[in-house]
MARLUMFI-385514 format. One record per residue (C-alpha): residue number from 1; residue in one letter; x, z, y. Coordinates in steps of 0.05 Angstrom, whole numbers, plus 5000, padded with zeros to 4 digits. Layout:
<n = NUM res = a px = X pz = Z py = Y>
...
END
This chain:
<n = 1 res = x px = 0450 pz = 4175 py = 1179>
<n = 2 res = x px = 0418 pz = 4118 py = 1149>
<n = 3 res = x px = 0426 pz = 4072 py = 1200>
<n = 4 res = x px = 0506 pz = 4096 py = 1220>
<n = 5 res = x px = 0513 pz = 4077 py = 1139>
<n = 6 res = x px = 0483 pz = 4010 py = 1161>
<n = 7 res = x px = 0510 pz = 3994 py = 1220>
<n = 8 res = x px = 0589 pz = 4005 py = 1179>
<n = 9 res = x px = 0571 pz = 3950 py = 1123>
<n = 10 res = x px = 0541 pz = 3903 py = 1169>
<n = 11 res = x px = 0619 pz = 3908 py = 1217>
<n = 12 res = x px = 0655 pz = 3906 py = 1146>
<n = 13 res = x px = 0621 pz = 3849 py = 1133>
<n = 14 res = x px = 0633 pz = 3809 py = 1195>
<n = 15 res = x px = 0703 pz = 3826 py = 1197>
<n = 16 res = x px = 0710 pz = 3798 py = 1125>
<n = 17 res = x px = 0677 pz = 3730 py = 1154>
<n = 18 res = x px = 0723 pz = 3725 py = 1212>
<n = 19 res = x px = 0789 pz = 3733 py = 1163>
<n = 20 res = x px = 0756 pz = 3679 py = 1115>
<n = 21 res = x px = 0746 pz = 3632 py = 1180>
<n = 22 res = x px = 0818 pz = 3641 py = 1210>
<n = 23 res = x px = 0856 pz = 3649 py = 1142>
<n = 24 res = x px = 0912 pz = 3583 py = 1148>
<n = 25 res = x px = 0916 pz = 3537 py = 1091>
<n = 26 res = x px = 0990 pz = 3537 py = 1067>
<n = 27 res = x px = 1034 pz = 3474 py = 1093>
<n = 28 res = x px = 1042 pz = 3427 py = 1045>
<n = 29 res = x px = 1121 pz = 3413 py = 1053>
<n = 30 res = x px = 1138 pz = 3334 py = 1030>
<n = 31 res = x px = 1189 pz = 3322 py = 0979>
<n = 32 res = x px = 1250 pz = 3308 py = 0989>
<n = 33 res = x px = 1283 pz = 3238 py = 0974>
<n = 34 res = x px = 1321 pz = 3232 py = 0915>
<n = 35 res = x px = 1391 pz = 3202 py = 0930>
<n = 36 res = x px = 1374 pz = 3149 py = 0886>
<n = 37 res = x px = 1321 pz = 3128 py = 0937>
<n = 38 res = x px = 1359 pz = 3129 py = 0994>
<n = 39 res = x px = 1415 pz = 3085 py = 0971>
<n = 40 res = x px = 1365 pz = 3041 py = 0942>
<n = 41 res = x px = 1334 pz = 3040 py = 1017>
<n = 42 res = x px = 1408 pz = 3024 py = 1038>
<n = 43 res = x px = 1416 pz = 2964 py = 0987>
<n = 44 res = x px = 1355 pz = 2933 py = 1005>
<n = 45 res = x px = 1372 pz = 2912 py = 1079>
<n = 46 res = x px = 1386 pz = 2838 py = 1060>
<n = 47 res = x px = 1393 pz = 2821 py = 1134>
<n = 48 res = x px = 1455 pz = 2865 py = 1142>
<n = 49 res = x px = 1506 pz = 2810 py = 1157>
<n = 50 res = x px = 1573 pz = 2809 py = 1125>
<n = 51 res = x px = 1627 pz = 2821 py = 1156>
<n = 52 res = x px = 1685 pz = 2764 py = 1154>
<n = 53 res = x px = 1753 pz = 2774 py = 1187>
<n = 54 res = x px = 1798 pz = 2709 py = 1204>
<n = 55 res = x px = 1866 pz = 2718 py = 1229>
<n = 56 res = x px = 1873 pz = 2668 py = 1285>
<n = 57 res = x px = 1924 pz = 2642 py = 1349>
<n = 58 res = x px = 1887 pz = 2666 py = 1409>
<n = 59 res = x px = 1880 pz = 2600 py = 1443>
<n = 60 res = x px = 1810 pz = 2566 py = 1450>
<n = 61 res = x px = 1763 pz = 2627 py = 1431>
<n = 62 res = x px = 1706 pz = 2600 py = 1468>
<n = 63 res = x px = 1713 pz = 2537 py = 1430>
<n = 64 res = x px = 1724 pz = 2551 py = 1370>
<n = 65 res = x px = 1673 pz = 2601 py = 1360>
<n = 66 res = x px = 1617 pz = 2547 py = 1390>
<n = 67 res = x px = 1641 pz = 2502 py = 1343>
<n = 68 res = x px = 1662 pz = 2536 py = 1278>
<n = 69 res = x px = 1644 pz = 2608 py = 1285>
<n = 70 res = x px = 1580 pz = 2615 py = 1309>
<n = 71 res = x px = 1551 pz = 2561 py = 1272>
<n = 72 res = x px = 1576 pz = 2582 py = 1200>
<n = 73 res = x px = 1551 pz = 2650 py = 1221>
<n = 74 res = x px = 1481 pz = 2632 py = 1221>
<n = 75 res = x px = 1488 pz = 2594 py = 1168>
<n = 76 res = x px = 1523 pz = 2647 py = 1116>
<n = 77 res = x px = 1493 pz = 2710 py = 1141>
<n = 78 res = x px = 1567 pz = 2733 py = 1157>
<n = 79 res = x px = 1590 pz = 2766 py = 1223>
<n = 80 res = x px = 1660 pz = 2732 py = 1239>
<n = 81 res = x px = 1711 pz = 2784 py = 1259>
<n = 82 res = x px = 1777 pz = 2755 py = 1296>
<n = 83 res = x px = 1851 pz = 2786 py = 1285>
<n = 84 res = x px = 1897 pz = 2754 py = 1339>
<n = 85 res = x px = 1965 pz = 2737 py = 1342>
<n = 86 res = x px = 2024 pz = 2690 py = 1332>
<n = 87 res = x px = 2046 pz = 2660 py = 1266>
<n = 88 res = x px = 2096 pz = 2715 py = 1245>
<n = 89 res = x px = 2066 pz = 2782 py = 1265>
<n = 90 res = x px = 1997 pz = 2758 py = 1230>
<n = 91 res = x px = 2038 pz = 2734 py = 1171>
<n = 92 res = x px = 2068 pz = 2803 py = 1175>
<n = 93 res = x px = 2008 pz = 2840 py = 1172>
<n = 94 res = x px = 1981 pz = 2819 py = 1117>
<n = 95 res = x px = 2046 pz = 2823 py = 1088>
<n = 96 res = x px = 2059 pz = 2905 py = 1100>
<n = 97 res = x px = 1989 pz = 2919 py = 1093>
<n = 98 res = x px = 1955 pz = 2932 py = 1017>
<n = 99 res = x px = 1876 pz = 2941 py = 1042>
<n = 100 res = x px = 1883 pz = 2882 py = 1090>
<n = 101 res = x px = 1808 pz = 2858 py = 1114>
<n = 102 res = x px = 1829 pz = 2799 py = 1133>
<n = 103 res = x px = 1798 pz = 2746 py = 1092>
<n = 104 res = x px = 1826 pz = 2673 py = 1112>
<n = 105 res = x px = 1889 pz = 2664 py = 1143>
<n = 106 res = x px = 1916 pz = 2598 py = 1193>
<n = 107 res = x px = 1978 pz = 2594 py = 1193>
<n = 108 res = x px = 2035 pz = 2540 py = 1209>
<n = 109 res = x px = 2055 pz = 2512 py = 1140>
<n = 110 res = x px = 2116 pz = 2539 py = 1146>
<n = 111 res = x px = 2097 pz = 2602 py = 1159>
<n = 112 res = x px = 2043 pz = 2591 py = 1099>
<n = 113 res = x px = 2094 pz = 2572 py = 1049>
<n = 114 res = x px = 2127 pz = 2635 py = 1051>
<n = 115 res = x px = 2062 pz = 2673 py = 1046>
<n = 116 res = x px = 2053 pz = 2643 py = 0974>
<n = 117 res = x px = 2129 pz = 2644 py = 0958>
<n = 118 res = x px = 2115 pz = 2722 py = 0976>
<n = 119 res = x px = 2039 pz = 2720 py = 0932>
<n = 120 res = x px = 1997 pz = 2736 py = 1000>
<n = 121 res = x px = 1939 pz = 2685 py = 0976>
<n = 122 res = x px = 1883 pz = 2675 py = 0927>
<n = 123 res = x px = 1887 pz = 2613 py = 0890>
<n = 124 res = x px = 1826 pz = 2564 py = 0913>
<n = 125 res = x px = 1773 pz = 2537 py = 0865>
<n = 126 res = x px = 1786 pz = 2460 py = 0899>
<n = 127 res = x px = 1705 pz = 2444 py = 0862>
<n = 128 res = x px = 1678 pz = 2505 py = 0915>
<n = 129 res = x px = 1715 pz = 2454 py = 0978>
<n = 130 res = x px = 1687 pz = 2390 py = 0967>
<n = 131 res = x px = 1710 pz = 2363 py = 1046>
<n = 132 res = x px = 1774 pz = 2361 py = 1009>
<n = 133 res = x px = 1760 pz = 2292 py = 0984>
<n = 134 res = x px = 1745 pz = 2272 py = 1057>
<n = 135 res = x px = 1815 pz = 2289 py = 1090>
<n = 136 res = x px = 1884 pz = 2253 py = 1094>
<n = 137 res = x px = 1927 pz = 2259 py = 1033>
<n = 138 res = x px = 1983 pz = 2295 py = 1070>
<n = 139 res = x px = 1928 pz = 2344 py = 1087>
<n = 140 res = x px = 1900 pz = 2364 py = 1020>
<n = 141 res = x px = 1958 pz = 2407 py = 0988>
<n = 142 res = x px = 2014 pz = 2427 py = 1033>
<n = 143 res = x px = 2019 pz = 2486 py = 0988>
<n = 144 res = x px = 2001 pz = 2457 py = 0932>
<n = 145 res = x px = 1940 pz = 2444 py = 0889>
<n = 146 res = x px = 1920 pz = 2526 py = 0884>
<n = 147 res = x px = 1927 pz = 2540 py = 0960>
<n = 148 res = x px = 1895 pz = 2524 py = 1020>
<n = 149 res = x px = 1896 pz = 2454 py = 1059>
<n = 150 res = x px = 1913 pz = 2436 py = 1126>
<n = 151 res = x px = 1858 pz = 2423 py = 1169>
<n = 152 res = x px = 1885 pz = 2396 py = 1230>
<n = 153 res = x px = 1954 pz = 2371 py = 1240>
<n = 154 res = x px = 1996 pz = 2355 py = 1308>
<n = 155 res = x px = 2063 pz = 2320 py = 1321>
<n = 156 res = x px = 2130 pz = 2336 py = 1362>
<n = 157 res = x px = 2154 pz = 2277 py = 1408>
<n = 158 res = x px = 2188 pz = 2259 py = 1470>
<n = 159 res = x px = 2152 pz = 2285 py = 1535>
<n = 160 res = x px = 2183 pz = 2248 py = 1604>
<n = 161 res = x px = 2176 pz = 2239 py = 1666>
<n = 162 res = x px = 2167 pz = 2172 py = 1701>
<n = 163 res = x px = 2188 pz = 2181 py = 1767>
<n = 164 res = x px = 2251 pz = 2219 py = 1747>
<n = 165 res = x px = 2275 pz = 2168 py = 1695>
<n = 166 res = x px = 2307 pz = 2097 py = 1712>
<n = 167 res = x px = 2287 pz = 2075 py = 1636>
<n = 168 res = x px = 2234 pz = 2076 py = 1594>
<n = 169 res = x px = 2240 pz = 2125 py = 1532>
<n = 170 res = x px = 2239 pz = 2095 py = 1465>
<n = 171 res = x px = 2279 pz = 2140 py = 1412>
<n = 172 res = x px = 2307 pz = 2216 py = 1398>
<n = 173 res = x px = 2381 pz = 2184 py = 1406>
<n = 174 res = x px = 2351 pz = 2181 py = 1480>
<n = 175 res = x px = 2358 pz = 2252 py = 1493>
<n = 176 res = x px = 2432 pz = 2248 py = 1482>
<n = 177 res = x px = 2437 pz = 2198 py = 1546>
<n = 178 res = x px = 2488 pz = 2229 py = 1601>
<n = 179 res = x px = 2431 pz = 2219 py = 1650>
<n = 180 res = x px = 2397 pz = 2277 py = 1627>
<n = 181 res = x px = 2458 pz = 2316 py = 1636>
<n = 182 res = x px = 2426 pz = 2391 py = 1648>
<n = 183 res = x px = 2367 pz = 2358 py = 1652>
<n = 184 res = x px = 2330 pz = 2360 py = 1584>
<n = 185 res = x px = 2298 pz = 2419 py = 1536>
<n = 186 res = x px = 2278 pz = 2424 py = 1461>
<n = 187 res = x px = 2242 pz = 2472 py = 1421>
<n = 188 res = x px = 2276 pz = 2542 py = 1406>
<n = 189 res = x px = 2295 pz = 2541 py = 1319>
<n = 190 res = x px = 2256 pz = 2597 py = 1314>
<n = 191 res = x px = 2193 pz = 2557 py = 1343>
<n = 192 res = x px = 2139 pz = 2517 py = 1294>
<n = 193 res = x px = 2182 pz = 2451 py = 1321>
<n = 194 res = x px = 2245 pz = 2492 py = 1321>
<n = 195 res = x px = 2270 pz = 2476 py = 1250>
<n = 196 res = x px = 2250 pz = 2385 py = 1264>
<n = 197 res = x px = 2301 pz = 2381 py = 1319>
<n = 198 res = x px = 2364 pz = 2406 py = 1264>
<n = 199 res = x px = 2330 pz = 2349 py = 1221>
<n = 200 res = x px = 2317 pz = 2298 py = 1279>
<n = 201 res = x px = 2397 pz = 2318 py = 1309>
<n = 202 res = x px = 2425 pz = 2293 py = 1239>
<n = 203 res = x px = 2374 pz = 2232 py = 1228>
<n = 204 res = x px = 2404 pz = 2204 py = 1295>
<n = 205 res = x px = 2478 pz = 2206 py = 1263>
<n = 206 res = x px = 2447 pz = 2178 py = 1199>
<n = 207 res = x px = 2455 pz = 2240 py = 1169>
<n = 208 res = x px = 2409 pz = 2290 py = 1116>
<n = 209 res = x px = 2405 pz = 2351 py = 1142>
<n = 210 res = x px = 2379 pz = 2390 py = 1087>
<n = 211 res = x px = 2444 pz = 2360 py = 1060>
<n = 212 res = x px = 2492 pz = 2362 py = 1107>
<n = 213 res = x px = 2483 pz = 2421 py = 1165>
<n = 214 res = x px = 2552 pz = 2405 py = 1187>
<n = 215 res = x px = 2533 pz = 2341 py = 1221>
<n = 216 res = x px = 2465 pz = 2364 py = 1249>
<n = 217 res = x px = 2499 pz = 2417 py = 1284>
<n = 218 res = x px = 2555 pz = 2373 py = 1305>
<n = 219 res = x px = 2504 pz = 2329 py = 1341>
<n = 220 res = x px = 2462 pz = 2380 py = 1375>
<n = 221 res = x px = 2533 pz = 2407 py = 1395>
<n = 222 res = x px = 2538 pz = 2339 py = 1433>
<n = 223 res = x px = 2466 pz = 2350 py = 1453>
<n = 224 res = x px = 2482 pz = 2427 py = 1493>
<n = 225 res = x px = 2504 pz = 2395 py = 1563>
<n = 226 res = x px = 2434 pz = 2353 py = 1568>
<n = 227 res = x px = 2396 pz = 2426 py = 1557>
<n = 228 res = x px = 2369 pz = 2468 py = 1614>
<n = 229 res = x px = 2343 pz = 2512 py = 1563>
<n = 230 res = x px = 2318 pz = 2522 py = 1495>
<n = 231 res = x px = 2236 pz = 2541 py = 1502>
<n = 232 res = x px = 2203 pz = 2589 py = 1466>
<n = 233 res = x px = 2126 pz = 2571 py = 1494>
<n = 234 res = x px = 2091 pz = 2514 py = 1503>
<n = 235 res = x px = 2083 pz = 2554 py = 1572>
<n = 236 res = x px = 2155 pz = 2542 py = 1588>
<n = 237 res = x px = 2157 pz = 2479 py = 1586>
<n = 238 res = x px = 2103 pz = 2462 py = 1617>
<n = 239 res = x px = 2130 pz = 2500 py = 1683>
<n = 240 res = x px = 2199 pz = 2470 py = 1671>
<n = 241 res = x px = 2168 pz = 2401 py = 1685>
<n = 242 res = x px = 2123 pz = 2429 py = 1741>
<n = 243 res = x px = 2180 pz = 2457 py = 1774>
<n = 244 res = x px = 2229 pz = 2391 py = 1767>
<n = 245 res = x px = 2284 pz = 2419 py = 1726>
<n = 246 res = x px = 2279 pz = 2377 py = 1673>
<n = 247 res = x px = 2262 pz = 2302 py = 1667>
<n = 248 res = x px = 2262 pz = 2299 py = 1592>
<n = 249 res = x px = 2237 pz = 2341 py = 1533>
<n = 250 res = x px = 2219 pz = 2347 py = 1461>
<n = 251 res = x px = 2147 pz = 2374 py = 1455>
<n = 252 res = x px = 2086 pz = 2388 py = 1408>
<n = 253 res = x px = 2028 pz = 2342 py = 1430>
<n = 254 res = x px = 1977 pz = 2394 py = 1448>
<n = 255 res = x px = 2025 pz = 2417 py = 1515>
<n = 256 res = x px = 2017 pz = 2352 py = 1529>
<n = 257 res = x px = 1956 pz = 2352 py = 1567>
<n = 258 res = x px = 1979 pz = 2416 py = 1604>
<n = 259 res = x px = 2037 pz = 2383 py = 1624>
<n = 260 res = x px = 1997 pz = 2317 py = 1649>
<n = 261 res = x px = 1960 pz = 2359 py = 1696>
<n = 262 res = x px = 2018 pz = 2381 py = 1726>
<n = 263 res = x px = 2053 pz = 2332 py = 1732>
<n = 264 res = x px = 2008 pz = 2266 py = 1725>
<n = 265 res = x px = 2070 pz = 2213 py = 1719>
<n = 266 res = x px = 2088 pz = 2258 py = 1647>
<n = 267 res = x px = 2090 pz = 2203 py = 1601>
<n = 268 res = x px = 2084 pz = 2213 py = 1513>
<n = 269 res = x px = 2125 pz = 2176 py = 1468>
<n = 270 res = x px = 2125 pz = 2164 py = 1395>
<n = 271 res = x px = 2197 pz = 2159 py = 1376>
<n = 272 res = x px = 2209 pz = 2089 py = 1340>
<n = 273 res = x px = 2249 pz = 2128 py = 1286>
<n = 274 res = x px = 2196 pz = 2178 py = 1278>
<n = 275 res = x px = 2148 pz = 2236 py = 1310>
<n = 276 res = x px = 2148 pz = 2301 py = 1268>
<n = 277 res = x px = 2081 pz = 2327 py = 1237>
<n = 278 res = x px = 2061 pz = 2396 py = 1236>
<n = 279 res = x px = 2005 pz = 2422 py = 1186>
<n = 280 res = x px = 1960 pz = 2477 py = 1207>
<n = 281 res = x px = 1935 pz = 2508 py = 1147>
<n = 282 res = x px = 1876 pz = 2557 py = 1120>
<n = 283 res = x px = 1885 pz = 2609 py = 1070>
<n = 284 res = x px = 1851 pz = 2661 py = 1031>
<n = 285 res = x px = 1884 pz = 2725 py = 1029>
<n = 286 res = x px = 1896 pz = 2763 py = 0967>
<n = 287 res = x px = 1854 pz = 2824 py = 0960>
<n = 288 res = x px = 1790 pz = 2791 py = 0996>
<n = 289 res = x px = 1723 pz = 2815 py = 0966>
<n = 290 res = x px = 1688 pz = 2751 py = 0997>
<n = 291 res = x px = 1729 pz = 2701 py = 0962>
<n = 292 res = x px = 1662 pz = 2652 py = 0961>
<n = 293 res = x px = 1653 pz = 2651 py = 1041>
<n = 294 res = x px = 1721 pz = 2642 py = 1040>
<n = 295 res = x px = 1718 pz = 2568 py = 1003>
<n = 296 res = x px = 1648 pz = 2552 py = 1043>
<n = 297 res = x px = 1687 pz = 2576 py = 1109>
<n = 298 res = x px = 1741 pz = 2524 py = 1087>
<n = 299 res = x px = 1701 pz = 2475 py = 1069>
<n = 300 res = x px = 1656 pz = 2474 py = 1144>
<n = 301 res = x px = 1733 pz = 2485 py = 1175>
<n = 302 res = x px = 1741 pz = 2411 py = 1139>
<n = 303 res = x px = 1670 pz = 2373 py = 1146>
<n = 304 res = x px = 1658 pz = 2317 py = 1194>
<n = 305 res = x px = 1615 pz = 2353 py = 1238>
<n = 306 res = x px = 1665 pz = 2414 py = 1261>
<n = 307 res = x px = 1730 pz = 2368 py = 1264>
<n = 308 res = x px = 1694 pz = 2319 py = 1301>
<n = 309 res = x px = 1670 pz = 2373 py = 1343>
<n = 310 res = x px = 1735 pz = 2412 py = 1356>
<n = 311 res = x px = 1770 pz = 2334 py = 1363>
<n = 312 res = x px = 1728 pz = 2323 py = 1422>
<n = 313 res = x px = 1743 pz = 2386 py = 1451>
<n = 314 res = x px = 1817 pz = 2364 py = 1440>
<n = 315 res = x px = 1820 pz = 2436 py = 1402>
<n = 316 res = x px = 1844 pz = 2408 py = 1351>
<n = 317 res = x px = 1862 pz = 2341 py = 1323>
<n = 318 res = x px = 1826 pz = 2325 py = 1257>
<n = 319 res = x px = 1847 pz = 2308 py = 1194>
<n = 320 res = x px = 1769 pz = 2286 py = 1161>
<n = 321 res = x px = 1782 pz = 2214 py = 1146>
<n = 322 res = x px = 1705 pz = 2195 py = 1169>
<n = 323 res = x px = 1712 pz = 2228 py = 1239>
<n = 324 res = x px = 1717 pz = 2166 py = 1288>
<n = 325 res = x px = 1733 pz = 2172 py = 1360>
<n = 326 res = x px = 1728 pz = 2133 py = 1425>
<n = 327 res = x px = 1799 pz = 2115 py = 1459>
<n = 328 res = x px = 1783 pz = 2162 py = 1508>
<n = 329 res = x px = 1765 pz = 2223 py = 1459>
<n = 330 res = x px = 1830 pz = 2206 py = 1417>
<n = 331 res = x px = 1877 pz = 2209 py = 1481>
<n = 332 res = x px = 1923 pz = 2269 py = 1476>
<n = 333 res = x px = 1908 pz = 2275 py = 1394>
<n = 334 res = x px = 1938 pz = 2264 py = 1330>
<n = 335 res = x px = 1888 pz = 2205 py = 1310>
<n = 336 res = x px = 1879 pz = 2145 py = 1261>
<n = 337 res = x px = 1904 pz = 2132 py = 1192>
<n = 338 res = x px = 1966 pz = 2075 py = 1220>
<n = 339 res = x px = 1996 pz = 2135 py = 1271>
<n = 340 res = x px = 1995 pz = 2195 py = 1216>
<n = 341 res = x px = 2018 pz = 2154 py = 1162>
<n = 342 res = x px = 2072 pz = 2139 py = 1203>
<n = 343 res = x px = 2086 pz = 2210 py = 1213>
<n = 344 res = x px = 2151 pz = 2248 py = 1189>
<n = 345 res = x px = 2144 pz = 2306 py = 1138>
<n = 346 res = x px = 2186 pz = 2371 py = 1136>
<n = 347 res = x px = 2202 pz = 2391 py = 1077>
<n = 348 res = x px = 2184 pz = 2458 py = 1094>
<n = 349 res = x px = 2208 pz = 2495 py = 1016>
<n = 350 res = x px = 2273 pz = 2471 py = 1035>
<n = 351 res = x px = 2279 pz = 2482 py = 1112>
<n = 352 res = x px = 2263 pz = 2564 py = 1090>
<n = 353 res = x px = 2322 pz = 2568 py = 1038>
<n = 354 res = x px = 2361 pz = 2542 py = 1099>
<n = 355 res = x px = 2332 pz = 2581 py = 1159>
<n = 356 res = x px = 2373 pz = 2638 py = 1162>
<n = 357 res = x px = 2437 pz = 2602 py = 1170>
<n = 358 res = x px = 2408 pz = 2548 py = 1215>
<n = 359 res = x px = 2385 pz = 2610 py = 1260>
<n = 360 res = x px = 2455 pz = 2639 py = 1259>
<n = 361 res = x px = 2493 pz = 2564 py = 1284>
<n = 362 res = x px = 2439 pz = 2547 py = 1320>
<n = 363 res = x px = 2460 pz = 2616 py = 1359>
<n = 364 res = x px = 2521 pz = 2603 py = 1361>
<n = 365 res = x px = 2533 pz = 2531 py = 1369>
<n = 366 res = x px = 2473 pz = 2504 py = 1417>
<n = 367 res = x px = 2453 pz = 2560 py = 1456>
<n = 368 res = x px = 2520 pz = 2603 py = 1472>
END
């Protein structure tokens, strides 16, 4: 009996061994993050780039983001975002749209003078763009003194022909010559260029026509059997010359060199009474909440470096006083202080109070 009493402790005892060996320690469970700590994990990522939209034309991408894009990129810590289009439904967009990202803006000036007549932009600190001081006067305020500049400019004259003209070109009372009889083009009114030939059409008469319509219209009506067509796209007209049905056109500079490739004996001319310059301007869009890369993007779209750059590229011609080109990398631009002084400016307020009536003769008395 003794040793059954025995033999029971010494099991109880090993059994209470084994439970103290195998008995699991509880898990220690890790506390939670405080949602103070997470968004101060958030906040802290410094290398998270910002995010910059521009609202561009879609022509020259590749170009424009080797030379302007990329570059002011790295050196802002911004990602550049890019909102396509042509002048008016961009224009639009920002126009109908309250929370707009969009951030800067190019735009034709006279697309960009109704976007402030309308209070679309920010006003500009000009201390935050100092390249201001380094472009051509005509260049600094389009706007005025609290928008945005232009920073390139470009110029409608005569495009010709050689072999399919007896005489050499000199002057926009040319186009009115009955040898170009259905056998010449100008911009469409509604066009960038559109509005200059109303203006050029009265100048030819000796005539205002911000003053007097009347005779503008009277002279382009005198003008209609010289025109094939009316062209909407610098693509059009480049294809009318290709094809040989017309000899003789007014044209923005930049088709030029489209044209010249297809047909090499395309000569430019300067009109002796006057080529027509067109601003291309930048803007900051009201609403933006990066109002400060917005000046240092304008100020890089204005420095030496990227107009010299996009010049040579013949993106765009510049308007940086200190960029100097070869004759070779001027050919085809908008270059040197003699030719843009010499330059004819629209009066672009004016030409807008006027539009909608020009639009309706213009339908009426040149193309019908």
């Amino acid at each position: 009996m003794k040793k059954l009493c025995l033999a029971m402790v010494l099991v109880l005892m090993f059994s209470f061994l084994l439970m103290g060996c195998t008995k699991e320690e509880p898990v220690k469970q890790e506390e939670p993050k405080s949602e103070a700590s997470n968004n101060e994990s958030v906040d802290n990522k410094t290398d998270e780039p910002t995010e910059f939209v521009v609202s561009t034309w879609g022509y020259n991408e590749d170009k424009l983001r080797k030379n302007i894009f990329e570059p002011f990129e790295k050196a802002n810590n911004v990602k550049i975002v890019l909102e396509v289009g042509n002048n008016a439904d961009r224009l639009n967009k920002i126009r109908v749209s309250e929370n707009s990202k969009i951030d800067v803006i190019f735009l034709a000036n006279s697309f960009a003078i109704q976007g402030v007549s309308e209070g679309l932009f920010e006003e500009i600190n000009r201390d935050n763009i100092p390249n201001l001081n380094q472009i051509y006067d005509l260049a600094k305020a389009p706007l005025g003194e609290k928008y945005g500049p232009a920073y390139t400019l470009n110029r409608t004259g005569i495009v010709y022909d050689s072999d399919m003209v007896d005489k050499k070109i000199e002057s926009w009372k040319d186009l009115w010559n009955k040898e170009f009889e259905s056998n010449a083009s100008i911009p469409e009114i509604t066009t960038t260029a559109g509005p200059s030939m109303v203006i050029m059409a009265a100048n030819t008469v000796g005539a205002d026509a911000l003053e007097d319509s009347d005779k503008a219209f009277e002279a382009l009506g005198k003008l209609k059997p010289n025109l094939v067509k009316t062209y909407g796209k610098s693509s059009e007209i480049v294809n009318m010359f290709a094809q040989g049905e017309i000899a003789v056109a007014a044209v923005q500079d930049f088709a030029f060199g489209r044209i010249k490739d297809a047909v090499p004996t395309a000569e430019w001319v300067d009109p002796q009474d006057g080529a027509f310059a067109n601003l291309n301007t930048i803007n900051i869009v009201k609403g933006t909440k990066n109002k400060e890369i917005a000046e240092k993007f304008i100020d890089w779209c204005l420095s030496e470096e990227v107009q010299k750059a996009n010049a040579i590229d013949k993106v765009d011609s510049p308007v940086n006083v200190n960029v100097k080109l070869s004759e070779e990398e001027a050919e085809g631009l908008t270059y040197g202080k003699e030719l843009i002084n010499s330059l004819k400016v629209v009066d672009w307020v004016k030409v807008n109070e006027l539009k909608t009536d020009w639009i309706d003769r213009w339908n009426r008395e040149v193309i019908n």
